[in-house]
SERO-4910 file (N, C-alpha, C, O; in steps of 0.05 Angstrom, whole numbers):
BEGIN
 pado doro    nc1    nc2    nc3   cac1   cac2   cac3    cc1    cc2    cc3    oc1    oc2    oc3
  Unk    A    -10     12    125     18     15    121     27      3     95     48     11     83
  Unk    A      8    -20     83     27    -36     64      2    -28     37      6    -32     13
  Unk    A    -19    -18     46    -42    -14     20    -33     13      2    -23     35      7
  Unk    A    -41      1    -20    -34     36    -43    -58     55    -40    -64     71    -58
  Unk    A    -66     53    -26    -93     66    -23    -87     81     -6   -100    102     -4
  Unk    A    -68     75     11    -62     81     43    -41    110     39    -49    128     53
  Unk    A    -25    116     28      5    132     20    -12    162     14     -5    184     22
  Unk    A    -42    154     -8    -37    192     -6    -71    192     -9    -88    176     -1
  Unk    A    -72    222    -25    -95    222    -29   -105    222    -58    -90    227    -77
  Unk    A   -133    217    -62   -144    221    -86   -177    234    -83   -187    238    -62
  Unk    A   -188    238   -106   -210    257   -106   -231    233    -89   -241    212    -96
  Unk    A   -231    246    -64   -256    228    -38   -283    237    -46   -282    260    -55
  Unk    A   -303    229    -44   -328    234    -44   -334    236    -13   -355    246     -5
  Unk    A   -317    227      4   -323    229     38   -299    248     48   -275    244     43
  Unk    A   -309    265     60   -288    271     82   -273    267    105   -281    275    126
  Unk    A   -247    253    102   -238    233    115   -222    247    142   -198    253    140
  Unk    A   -236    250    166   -241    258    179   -211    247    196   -193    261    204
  Unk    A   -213    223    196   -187    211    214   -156    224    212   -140    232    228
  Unk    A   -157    222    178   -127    234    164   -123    261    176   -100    265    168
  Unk    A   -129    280    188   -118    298    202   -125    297    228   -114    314    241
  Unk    A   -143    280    245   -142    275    273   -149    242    285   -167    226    280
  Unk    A   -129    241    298   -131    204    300   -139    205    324   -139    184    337
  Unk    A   -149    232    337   -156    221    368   -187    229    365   -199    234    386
  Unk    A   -200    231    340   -229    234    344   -248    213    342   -252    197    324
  Unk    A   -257    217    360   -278    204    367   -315    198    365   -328    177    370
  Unk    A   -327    234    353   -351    225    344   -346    254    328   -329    272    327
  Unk    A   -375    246    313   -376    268    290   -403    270    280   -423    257    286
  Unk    A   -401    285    267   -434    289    253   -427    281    215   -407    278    201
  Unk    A   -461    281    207   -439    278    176   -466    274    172   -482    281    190
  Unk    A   -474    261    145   -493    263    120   -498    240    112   -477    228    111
  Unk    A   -517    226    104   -516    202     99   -530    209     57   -551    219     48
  Unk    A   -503    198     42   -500    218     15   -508    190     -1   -521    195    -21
  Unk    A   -502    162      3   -512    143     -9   -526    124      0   -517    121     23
  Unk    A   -539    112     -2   -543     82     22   -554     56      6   -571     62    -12
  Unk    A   -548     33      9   -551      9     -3   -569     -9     23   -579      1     43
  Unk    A   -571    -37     15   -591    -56     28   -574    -50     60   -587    -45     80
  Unk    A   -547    -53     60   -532    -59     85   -513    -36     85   -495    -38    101
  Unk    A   -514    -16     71   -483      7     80   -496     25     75   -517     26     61
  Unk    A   -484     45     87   -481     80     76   -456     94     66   -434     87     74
  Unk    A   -460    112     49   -432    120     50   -440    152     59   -459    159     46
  Unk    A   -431    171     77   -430    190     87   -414    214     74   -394    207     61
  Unk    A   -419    241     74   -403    262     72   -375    262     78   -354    264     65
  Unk    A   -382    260    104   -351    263    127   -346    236    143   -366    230    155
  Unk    A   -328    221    147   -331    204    167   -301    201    186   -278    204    176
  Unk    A   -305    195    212   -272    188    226   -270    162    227   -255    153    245
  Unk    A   -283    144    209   -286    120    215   -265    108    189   -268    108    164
  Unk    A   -236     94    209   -219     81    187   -230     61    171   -242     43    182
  Unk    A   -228     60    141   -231     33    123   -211     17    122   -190     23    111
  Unk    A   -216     -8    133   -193    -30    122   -178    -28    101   -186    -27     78
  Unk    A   -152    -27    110   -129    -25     90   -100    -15     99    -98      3    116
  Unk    A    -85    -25     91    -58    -21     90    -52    -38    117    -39    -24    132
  Unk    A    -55    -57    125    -51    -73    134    -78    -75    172    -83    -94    187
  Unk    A    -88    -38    170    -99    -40    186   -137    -45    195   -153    -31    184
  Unk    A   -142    -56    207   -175    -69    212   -187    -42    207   -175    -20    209
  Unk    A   -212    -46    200   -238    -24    195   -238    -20    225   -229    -36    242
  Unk    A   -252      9    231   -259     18    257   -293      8    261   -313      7    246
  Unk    A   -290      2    287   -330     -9    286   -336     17    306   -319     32    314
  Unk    A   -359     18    310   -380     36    330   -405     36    312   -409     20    294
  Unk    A   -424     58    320   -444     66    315   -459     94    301   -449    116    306
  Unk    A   -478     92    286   -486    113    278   -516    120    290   -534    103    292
  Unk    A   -517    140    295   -543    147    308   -555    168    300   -541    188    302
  Unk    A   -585    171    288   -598    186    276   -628    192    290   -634    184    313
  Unk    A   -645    205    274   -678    209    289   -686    176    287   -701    166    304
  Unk    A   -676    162    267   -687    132    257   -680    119    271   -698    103    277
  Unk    A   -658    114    286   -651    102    306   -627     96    311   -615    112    295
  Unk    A   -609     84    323   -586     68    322   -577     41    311   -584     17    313
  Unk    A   -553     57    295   -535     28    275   -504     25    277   -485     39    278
  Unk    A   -510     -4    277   -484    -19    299   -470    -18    261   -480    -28    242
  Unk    A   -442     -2    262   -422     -5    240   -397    -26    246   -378    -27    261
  Unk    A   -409    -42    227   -391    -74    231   -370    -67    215   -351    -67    230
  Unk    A   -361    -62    191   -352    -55    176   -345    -34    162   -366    -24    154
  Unk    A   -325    -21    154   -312     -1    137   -292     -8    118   -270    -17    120
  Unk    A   -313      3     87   -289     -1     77   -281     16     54   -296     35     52
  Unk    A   -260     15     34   -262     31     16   -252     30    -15   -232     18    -23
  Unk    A   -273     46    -32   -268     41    -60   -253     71    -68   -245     86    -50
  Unk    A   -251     78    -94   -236    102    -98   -250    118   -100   -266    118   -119
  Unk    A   -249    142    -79   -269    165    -77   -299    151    -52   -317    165    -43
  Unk    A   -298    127    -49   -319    125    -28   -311    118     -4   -287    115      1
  Unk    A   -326    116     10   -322     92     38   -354     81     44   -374     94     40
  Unk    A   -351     58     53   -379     43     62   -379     40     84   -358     35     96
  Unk    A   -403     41     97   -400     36    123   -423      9    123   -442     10    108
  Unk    A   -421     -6    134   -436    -35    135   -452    -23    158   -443     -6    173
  Unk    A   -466    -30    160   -493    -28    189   -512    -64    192   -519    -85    180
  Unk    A   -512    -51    212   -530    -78    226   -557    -66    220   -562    -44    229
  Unk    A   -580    -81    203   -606    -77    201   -605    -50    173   -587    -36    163
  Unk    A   -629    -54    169   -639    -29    147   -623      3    154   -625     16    175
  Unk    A   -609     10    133   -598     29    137   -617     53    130   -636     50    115
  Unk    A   -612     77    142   -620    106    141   -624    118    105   -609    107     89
  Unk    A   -635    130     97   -643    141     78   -623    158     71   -616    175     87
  Unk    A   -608    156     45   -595    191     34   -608    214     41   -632    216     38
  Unk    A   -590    238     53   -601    254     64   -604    259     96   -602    279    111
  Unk    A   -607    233     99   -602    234    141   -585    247    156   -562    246    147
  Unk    A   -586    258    173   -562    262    186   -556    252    209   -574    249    226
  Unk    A   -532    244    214   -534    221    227   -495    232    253   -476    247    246
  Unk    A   -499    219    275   -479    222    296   -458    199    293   -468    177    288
  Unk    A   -437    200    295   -416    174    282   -407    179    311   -405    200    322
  Unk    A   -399    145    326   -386    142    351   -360    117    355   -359     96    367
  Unk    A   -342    134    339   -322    106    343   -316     87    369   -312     98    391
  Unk    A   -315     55    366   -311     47    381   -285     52    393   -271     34    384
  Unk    A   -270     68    409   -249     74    417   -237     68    436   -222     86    446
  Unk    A   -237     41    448   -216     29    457   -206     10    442   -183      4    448
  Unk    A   -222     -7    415   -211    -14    400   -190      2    380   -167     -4    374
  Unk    A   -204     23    370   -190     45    355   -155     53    376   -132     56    367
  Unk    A   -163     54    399   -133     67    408   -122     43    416   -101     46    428
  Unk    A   -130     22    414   -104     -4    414    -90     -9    391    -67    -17    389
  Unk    A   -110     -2    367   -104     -6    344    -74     12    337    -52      3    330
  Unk    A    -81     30    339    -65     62    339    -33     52    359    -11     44    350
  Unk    A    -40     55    376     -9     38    389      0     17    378     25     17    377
  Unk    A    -11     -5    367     -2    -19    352     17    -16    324     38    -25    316
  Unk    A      0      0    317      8      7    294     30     27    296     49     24    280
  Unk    A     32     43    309     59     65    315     83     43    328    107     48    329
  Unk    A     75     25    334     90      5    354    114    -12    321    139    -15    321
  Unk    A     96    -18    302    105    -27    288    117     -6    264    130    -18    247
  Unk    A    115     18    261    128     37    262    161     40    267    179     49    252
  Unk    A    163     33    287    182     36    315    200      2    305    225      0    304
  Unk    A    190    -11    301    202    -38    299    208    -33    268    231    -39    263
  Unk    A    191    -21    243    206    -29    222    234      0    220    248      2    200
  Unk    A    235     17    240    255     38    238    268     22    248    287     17    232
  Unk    A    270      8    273    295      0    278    304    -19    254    325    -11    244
  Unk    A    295    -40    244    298    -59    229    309    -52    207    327    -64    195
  Unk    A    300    -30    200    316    -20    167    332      3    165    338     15    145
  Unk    A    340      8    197    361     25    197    388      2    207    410      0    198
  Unk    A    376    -12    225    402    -34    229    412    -52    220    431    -66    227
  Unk    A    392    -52    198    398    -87    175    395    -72    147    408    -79    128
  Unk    A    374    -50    144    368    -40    117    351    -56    105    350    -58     80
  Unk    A    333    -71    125    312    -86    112    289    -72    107    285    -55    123
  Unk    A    271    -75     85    253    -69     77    216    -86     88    215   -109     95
  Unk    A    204    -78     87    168    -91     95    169   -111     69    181   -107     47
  Unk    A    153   -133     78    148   -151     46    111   -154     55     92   -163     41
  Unk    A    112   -143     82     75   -154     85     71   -134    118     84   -114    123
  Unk    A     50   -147    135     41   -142    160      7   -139    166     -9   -130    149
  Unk    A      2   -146    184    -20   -143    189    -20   -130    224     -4   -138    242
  Unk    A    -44   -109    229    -45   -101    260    -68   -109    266    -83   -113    247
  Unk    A    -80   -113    291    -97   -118    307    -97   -100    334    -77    -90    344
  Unk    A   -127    -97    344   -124    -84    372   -100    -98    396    -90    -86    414
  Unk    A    -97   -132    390    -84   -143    416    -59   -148    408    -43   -153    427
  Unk    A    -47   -150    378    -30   -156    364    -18   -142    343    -29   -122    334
  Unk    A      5   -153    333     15   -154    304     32   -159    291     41   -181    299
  Unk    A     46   -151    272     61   -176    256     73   -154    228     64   -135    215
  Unk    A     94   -167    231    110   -155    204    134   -173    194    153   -182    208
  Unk    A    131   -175    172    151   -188    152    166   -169    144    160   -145    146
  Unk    A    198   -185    131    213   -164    128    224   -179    110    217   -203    110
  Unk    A    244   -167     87    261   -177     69    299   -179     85    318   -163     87
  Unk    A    294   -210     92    319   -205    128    328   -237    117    310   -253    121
  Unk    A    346   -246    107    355   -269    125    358   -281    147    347   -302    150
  Unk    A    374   -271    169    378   -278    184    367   -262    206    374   -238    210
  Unk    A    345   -278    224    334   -267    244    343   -281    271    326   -287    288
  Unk    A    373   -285    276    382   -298    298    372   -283    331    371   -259    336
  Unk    A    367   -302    346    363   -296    384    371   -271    387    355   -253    394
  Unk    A    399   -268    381    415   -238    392    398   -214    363    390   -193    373
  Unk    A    395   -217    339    379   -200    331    349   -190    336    338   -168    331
  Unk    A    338   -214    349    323   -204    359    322   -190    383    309   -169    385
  Unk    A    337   -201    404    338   -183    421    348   -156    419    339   -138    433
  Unk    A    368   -151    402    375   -117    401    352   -110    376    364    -92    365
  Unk    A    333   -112    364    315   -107    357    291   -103    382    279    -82    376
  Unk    A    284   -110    396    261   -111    419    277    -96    435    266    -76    442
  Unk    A    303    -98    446    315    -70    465    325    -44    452    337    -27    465
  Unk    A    318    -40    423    321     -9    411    309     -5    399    316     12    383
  Unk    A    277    -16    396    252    -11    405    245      6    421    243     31    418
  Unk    A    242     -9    441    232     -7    475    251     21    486    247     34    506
  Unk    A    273     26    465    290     49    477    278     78    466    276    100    477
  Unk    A    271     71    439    256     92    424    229     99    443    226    122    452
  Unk    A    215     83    446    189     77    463    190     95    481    173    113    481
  Unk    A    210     94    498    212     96    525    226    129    524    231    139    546
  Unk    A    231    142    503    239    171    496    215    183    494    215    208    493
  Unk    A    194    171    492    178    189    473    166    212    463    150    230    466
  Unk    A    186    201    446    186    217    414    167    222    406    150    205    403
  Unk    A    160    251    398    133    259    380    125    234    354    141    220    343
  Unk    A     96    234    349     96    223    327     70    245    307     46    248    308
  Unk    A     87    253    292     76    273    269     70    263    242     80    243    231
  Unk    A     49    282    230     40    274    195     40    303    185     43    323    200
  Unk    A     37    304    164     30    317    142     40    319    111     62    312    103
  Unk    A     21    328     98     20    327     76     35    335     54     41    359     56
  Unk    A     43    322     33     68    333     17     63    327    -22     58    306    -34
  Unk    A     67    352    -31     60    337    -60     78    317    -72    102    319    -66
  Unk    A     73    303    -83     83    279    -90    119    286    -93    138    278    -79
  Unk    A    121    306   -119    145    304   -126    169    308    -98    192    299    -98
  Unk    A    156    323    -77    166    325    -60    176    315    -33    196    319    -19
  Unk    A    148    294    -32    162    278    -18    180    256    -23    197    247     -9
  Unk    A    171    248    -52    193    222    -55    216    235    -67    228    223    -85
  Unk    A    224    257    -59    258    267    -60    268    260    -29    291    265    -25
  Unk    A    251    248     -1    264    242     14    275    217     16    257    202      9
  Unk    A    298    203     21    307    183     18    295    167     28    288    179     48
  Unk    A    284    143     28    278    115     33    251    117     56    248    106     78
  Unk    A    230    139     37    208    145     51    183    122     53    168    118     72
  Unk    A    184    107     22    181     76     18    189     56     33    212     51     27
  Unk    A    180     42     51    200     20     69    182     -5     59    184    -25     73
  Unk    A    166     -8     37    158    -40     24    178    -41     -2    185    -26    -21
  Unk    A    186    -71     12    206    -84    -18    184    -65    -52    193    -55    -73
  Unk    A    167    -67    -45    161    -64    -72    141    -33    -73    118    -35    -65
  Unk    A    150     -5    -82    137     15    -82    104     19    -92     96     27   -114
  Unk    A     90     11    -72     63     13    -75     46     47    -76     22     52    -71
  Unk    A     62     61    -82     48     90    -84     38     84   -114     55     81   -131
  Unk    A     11     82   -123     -3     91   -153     17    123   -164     32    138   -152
  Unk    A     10    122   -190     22    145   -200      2    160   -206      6    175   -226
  Unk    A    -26    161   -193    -43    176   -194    -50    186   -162    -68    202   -159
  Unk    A    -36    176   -142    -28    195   -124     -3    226   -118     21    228   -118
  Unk    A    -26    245   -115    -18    270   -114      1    279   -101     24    288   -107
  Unk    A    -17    272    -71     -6    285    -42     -5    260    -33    -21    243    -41
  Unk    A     15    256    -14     32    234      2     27    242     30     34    265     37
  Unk    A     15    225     50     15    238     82     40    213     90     43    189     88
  Unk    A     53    237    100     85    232    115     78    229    147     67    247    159
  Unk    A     84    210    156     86    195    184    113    201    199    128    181    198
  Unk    A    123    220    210    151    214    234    149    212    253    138    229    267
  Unk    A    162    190    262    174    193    296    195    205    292    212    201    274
  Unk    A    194    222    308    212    250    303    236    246    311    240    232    331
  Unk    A    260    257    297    284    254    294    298    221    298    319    217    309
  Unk    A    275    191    280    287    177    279    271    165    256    284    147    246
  Unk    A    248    168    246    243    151    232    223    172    217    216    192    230
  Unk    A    214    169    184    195    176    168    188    154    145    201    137    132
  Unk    A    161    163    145    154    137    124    129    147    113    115    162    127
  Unk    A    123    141     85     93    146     66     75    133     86     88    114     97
  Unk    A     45    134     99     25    123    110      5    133    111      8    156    122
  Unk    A    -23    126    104    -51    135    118    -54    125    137    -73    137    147
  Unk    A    -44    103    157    -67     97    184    -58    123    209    -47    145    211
  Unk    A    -73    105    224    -79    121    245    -60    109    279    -55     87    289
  Unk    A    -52    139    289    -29    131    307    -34    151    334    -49    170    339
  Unk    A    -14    136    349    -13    154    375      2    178    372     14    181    351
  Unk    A      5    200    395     13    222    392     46    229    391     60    246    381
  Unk    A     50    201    409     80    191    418     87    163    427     75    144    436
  Unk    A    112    170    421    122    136    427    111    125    460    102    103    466
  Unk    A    114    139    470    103    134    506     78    130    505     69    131    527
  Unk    A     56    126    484     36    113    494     32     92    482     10     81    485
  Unk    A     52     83    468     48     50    458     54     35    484     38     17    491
  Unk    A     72     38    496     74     17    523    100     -1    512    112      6    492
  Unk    A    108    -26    529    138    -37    529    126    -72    497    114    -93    494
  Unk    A    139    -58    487    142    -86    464    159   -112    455    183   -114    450
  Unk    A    146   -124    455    154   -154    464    144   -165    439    121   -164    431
  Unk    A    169   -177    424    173   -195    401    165   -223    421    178   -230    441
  Unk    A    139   -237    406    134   -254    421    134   -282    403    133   -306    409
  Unk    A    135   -272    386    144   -299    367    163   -293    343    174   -272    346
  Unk    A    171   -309    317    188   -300    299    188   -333    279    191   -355    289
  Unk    A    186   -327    251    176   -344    234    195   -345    209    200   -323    201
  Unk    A    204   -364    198    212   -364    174    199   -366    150    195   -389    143
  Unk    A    193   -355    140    170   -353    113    185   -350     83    173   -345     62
  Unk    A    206   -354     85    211   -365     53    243   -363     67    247   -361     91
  Unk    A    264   -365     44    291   -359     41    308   -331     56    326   -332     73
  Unk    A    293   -302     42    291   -281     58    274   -273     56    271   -257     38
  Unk    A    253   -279     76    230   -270     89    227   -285    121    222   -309    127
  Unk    A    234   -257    138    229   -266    163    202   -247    180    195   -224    177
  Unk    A    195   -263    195    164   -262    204    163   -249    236    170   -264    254
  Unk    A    156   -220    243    159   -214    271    133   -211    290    124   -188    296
  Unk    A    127   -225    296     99   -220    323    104   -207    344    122   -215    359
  Unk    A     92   -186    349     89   -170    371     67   -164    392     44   -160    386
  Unk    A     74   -165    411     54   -151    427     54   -126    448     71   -108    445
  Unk    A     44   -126    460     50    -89    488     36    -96    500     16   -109    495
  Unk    A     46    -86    524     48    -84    552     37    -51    558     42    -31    546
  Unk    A     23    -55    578     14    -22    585     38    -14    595     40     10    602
***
């Protein structure tokens, strides 16, 4: 959500398998580079750390054997995949198996906080200054003075109201000049799109919220579950700090 890497695309050497389906789960692909500890593959559905969200872990499985992927990550035009033990030869072909109950906690999470920075910057007009997601957690900063009891609570109950509609959540792709003619498609204090991004993948929860993003999300608001601001931090003058969690 918050990486420049994350907003569009650029010339991949991998085929990034996730950016048009977030509910996949295994795949086939090529093993096109490989180092002491990584590969980098043709195709992969396996997210790289960034924009505020964790690398996806699972496994790759080939004639050579099975490798545990600790790590994902990415440079411009690559992705690495870290493996446990001696990796496979360029040329391999190899079965990719995301770990996917981490991956779809992650995914609710992340649409969850979605949902929290729409409400937030439609009812205050605050902007992201940071965040980080996790499968059990997450967290977002905002450019907010005042984060009083009663704002939080009508923030966590028009949430939970969006939630509880659920609202489609859709993407696709837009050339640059195009999408940033929509208003306030940027929600970080500070516009992290490169000007060597082309195409922009557009994120909505439908008929309430749109925003620039690469991660990866649920289909609708009804499967993030009921969200609970469980803590709240002051981190500078205006910068206030929101912890979240969900409930099935």
């Amino acid at each position: 959500m918050f990486n420049s890497t994350t907003f569009g695309l650029v010339q991949e050497l991998t085929d990034l398998l996730y950016l048009s389906d977030h509910y996949l789960k295994e795949f086939d692909a090529k093993v096109i580079a490989a180092t002491s500890n990584a590969v980098e593959l043709d195709r992969s559905a396996f997210y790289p750390t960034g924009g505020g969200q964790p690398s996806d872990t699972g496994v790759l499985v080939s004639d050579a054997g099975k490798f545990r992927v600790v790590d994902v990550s990415k440079r411009t035009g690559q992705v690495l995949h870290t493996l446990e033990g001696t990796p496979p030869n360029a040329g391999t072909t190899v079965h990719g198996v995301i770990d996917w109950e981490q991956r779809y906690r992650t995914m609710r999470h992340h649409s969850a906080l979605h949902v929290l920075c729409g409400v937030v910057f439609h009812s205050y007009g605050s902007t992201v200054t940071g965040g980080n997601i996790y499968p059990d957690y997450a967290r977002m900063d905002f450019d907010l003075e005042d984060l009083n009891p009663e704002r939080v609570k009508h923030i966590e109950d028009d949430s939970n109201r969006i939630i509880e509609e659920n609202r489609s959540i859709v993407f696709r792709f837009l050339p640059r000049a195009e999408a940033l003619k929509i208003p306030d498609l940027v929600r970080t204090k500070v516009n992290l799109i490169p000007e060597s991004v082309e195409t922009i993948r557009i994120v909505e929860i439908e008929g309430f919220d749109m925003q620039a993003d690469g991660g990866t999300h649920v289909a609708g608001t009804g499967e993030i579950g009921k969200l609970r601001i469980v803590k709240t931090e002051n981190k500078g003058r205006t910068n206030r700090r929101m912890h979240i969690a969900l409930e099935p």
